[in-house]
N, C-alpha and C positions, 0 to 999 in steps of 0.2 A: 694652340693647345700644346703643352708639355709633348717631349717625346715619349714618357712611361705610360701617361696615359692612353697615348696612340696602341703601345704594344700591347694596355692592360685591355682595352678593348678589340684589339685582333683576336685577344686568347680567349675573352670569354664568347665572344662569337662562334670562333671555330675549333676552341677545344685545344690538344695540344700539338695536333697541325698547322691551326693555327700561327702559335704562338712562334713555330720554327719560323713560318712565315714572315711573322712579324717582326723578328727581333732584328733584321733589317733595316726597319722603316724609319724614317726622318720626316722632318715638317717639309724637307725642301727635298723629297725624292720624286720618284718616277707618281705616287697615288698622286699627291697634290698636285702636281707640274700637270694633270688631266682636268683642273678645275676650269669651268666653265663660264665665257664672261658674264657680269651681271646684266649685261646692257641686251643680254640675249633673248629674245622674246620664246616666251612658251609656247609650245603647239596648243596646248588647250586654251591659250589668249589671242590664235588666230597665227601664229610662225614654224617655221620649219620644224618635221620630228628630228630625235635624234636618230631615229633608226625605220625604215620603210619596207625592209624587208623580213619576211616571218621567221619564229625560231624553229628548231628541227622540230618536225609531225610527231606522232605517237601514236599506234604505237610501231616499232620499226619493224619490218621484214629481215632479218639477222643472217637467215642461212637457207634451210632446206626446208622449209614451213611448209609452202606447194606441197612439195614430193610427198613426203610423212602423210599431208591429211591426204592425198591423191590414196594411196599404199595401205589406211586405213579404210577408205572407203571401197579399196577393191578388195580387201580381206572379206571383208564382211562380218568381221568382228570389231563391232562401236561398242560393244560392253566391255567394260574390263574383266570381268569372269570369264574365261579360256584365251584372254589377248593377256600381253604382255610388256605395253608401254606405259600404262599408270605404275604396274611394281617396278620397272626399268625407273620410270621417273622417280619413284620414291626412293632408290637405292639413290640416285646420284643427288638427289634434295638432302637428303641424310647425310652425306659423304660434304656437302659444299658446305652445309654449315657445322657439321661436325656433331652430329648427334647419332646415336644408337639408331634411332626408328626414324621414322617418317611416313605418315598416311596423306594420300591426298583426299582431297572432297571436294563439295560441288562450290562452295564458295569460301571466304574469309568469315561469313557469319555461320555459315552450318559447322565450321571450324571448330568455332566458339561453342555454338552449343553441345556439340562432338564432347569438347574439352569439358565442360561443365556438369554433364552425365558423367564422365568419366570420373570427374572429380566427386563424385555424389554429392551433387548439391539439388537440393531437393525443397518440396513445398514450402515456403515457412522458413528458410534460410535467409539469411542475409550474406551479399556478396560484395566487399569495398572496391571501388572503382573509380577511375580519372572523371571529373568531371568535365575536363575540355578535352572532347574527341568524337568523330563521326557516331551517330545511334544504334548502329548494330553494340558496341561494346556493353553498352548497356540495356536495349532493348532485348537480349538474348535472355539475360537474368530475369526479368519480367516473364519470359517465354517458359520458365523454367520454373516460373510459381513461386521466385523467390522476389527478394526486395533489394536493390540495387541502395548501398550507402554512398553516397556520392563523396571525392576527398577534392579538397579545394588546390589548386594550382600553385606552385611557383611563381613568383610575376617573374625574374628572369630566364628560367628554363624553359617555363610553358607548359612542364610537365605535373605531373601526380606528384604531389609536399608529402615526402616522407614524414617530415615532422608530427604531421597530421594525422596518421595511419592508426596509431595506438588509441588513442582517444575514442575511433569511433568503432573498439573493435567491445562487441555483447556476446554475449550466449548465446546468440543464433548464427556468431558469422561464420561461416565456410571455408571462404576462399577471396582472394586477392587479383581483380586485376589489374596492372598495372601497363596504363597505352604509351605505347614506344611512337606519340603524334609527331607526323610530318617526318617520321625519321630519323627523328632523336633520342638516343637512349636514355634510360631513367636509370637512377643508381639503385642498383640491383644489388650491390651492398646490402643499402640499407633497407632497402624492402625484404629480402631475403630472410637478414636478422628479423627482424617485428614476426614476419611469419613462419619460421621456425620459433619463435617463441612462444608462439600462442598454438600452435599446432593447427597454420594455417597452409593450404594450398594455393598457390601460385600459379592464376595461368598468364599468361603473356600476353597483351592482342601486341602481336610485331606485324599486322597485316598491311602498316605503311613502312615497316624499316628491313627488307631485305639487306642483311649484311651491312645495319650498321653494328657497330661493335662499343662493348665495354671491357675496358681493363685488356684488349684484344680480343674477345671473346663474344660474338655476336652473340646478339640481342634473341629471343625466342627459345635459348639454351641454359636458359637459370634456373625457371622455374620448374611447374611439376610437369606443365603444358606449355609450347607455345605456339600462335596464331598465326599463320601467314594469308595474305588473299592475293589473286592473278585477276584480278577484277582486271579490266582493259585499261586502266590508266595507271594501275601500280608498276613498280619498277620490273616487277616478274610478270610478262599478263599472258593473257589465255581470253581473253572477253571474259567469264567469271571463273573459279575453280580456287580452292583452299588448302590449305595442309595441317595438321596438327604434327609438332615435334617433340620429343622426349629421347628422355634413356630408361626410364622405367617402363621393363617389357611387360607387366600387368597392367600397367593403364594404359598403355597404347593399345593393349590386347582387346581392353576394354571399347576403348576408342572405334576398331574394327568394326565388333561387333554391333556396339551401336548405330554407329554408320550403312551398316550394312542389315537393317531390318533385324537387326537379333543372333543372325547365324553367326555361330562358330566356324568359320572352313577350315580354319589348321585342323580341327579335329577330322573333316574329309565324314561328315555324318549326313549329309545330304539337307534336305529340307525340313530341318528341328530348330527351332525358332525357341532357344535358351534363354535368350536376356530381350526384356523392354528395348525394343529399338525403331529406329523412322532407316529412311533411302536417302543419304546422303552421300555418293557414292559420286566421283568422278568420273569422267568418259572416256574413251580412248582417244577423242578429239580433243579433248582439252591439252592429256598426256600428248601427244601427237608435237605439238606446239610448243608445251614447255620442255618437251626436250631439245630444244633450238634456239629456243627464249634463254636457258639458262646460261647458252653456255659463254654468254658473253656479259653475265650480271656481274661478276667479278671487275671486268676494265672499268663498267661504267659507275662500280661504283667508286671505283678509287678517280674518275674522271669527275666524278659531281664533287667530291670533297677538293680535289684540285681548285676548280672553277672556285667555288662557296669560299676556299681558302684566298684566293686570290680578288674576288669580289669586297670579302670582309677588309680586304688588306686596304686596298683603294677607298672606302666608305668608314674608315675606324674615325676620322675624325668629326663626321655628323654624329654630333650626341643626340640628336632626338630622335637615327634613324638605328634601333637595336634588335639588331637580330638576337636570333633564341642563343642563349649560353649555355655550353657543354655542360652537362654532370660533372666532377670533379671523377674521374677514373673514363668519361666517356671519351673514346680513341678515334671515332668514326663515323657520321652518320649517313643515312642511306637517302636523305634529302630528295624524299618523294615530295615533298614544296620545302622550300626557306622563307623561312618565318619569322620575321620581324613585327615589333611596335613601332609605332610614329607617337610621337610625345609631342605634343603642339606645341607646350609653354617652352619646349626647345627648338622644336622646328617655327620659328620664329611664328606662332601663332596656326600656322598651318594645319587642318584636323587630319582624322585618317582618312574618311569619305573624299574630301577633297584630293589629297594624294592620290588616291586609287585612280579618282578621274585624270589628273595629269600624268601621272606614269604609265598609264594608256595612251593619250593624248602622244605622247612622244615614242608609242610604239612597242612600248615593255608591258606584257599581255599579266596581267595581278586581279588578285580579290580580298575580298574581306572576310574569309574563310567563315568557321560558322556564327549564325546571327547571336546566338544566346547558346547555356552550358545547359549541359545535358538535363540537373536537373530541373530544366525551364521546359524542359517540352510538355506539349499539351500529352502526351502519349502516358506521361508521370502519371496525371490528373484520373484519366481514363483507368489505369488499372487498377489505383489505388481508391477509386470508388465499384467497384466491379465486386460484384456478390462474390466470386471467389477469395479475394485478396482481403473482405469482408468478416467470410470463411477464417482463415487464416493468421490475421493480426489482431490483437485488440482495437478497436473503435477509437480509441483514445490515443492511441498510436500513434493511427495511421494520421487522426486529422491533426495532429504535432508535427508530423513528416517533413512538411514544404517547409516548414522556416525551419529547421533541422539540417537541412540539406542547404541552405545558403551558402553558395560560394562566390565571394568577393571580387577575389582576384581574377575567377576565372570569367567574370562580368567583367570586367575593369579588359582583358586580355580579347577577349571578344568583340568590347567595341574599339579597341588601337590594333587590331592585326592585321598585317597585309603579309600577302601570300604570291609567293612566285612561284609557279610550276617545274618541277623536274625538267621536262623539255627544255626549258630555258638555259636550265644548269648542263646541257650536255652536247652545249657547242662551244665557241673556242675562246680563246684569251679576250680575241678583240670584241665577244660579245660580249664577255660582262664587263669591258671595258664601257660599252654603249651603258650599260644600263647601270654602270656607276655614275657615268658622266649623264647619265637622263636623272638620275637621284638628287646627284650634285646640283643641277640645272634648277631642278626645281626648289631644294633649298636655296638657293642661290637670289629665287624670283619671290620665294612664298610669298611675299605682300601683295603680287601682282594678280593673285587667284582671288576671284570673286566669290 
């Protein structure tokens, strides 16, 4: 393979860190000289793995985590009302990513719906959204009595097709959201313009992209909202707990109060219950945790992008094996999984199902990330025949919906994606050396896989 091509695909893998990476690389450097003989038998055909021992656990004990929840539990203050480590966390969450406000909550999905009150989005609304990404993103707009438009994927990014945005925007829609999946940023350019056009709201779900960045400027800070989750396997965790970000002090204000049963407390009025609102409210255990959790989300994320950079450098020459490619302005991702397709008719015939089983087999722990796009779930079906949503939409509408909502690509990305965990990304040179050389290994053998 050409040397341009080598570099053209380092860059679109890893963006423009990548591309520093790559501009390096030769047919006859250090990635190639790791190729693997063919004559080597697969572990999933009965031969040695390439690698026997595990990658680092998750999630990790960083600092002072003991002490904090110990110091919490002898206060006796677990509410955040009269304690002080959820605002303490929300100043320095605010400050890490460079926004005005910062509210925590109980998860990444009460986040979202935090964010979507906030934004009045109401009965009867329509909300456009990624169609490939975990179901809170979209089952929140359902929660909220509105109608989730689904926008179809990128085949290279994997993300939400800007191109697409405009087309599906009616007289009912609201708001925008746009999933930063796996921790890769979406160009927020061009989402931004569409929704500034039409005098749309913008909330973010960034609840897998801690500190990946666009243009330098993380991700969850463009739009009017944005979503973070500490669910226990995100790059920030807590076992669950959420945050909404902004710089507009009226809808965070908003955000408060809905989170918090209604009340106003900056006003100091006591028990007057102003605005529609649920208890979505953080703990001081949670807070307890993330302030210890954070304070090393900075190294690791400039340590996943290293690895990822380094990974893509060694594997640019398997054309059939292609990880997700940057945005054009995206600087950084926060590589809560790296995500690639397997193309058979390049991987010498080889599918993805098969892969997954062999790059297990050799000790490199992968999945198939989710089965079908969001608007495939049975959950769609349910609401959209439901006497409320009935209520709500025309008849004629609603049974139009499902083939309306087809999305191709992100079918097509569904059934070719494999998925390596974060963990894996945040040990050292010579493990993603292993698990290039378990990649290679098996491109190497594909004919030999039953």
């Amino acid at each position: 393979m050409p040397e341009h091509e080598l570099n053209r695909r380092a860059f679109l893998c890893c963006g423009a860190a990548g591309l520093a990476a790559a501009s390096s690389m030769s047919t006859t450097g250090p990635a190639l000289a790791r190729s693997v003989s063919t004559s080597k038998t697969l572990a999933v055909n009965g031969g040695d793995p390439v690698r026997t021992s595990p990658f680092p656990s998750w999630p990790q004990i960083t600092g002072n985590e003991e002490q904090q929840l110990i110091d919490v539990l002898r206060s006796g203050k677990w509410f955040r009302g009269g304690a002080n480590r959820a605002t303490q966390f929300e100043g320095v969450l605010a400050k890490t990513f460079g926004t005005n406000f910062a509210l925590a909550t109980a998860s990444g999905t009460t986040a979202l719906l935090t964010a979507l009150a906030a934004c009045d989005v109401q009965a009867g609304d329509e909300v456009l959204v990624s169609s490939y990404s975990f179901i809170a993103s979209s089952s929140v707009i359902f929660q909220m009595n509105a109608l989730p438009i689904f926008i179809d994927s990128d085949p290279d990014t994997f993300l939400l097709d800007p191109e697409l945005i405009e087309e599906k925007i009616t007289d009912r829609t609201r708001a925008i959201i746009p999933v930063h999946h796996g921790g890769y940023p979406c160009d927020m350019d061009r989402i931004m313009a569409v929704a500034r056009k039409h005098d749309l709201k913008v909330i973010e779900d960034a609840c897998q992209a801690h500190l990946a960045q666009f243009r330098g400027k993380n991700v969850g800070t463009f739009g009017d909202i944005g979503c973070l989750s500490f669910q226990v396997s995100k790059n920030l965790p807590s076992g669950e707990g959420g945050a909404c970000l902004g710089d507009d002090e009226q809808l965070l204000d908003y955000c408060r109060w809905y989170h918090d049963i209604g009340t106003d407390r900056k006003q100091n009025k006591g028990y007057y219950i102003d605005y529609p609102g649920t208890n979505f409210r953080i703990t001081e255990w949670q807070a307890a945790v993330l302030l210890e959790q954070i304070k090393g989300l900075e190294d690791r994320a400039v340590h996943r992008q290293k690895n990822v950079d380094y990974l893509c450098e060694m594997l640019a020459d398997i054309e059939g094996f292609a990880p997700a490619r940057f945005v054009d302005g995206g600087n950084r991702g926060a590589f809560y999984n790296l995500h690639a397709r397997i193309h058979p008719e390049k991987f010498k015939g080889l599918g993805r199902d098969a892969f997954i089983r062999a790059l297990g087999a050799e000790g490199i722990p992968c999945w198939g990330s989710w089965p079908r796009p969001l608007n495939r779930e049975a959950c769609v079906e349910v609401s959209l025949q439901s006497r409320g949503f009935r209520r709500l939409f025309p008849a004629d509408y609603l049974d139009q919906y499902p083939a309306a909502q087809h999305c191709p690509v992100s079918e097509e990305i569904c059934n070719s994606m494999v998925v390596i965990s974060q963990t894996c990304l945040l040990g050292t040179r010579t493990d993603m050396e292993q698990i290039a050389e378990a990649v290679r290994k098996i491109y190497d053998a594909a004919d030999t896989i039953a």
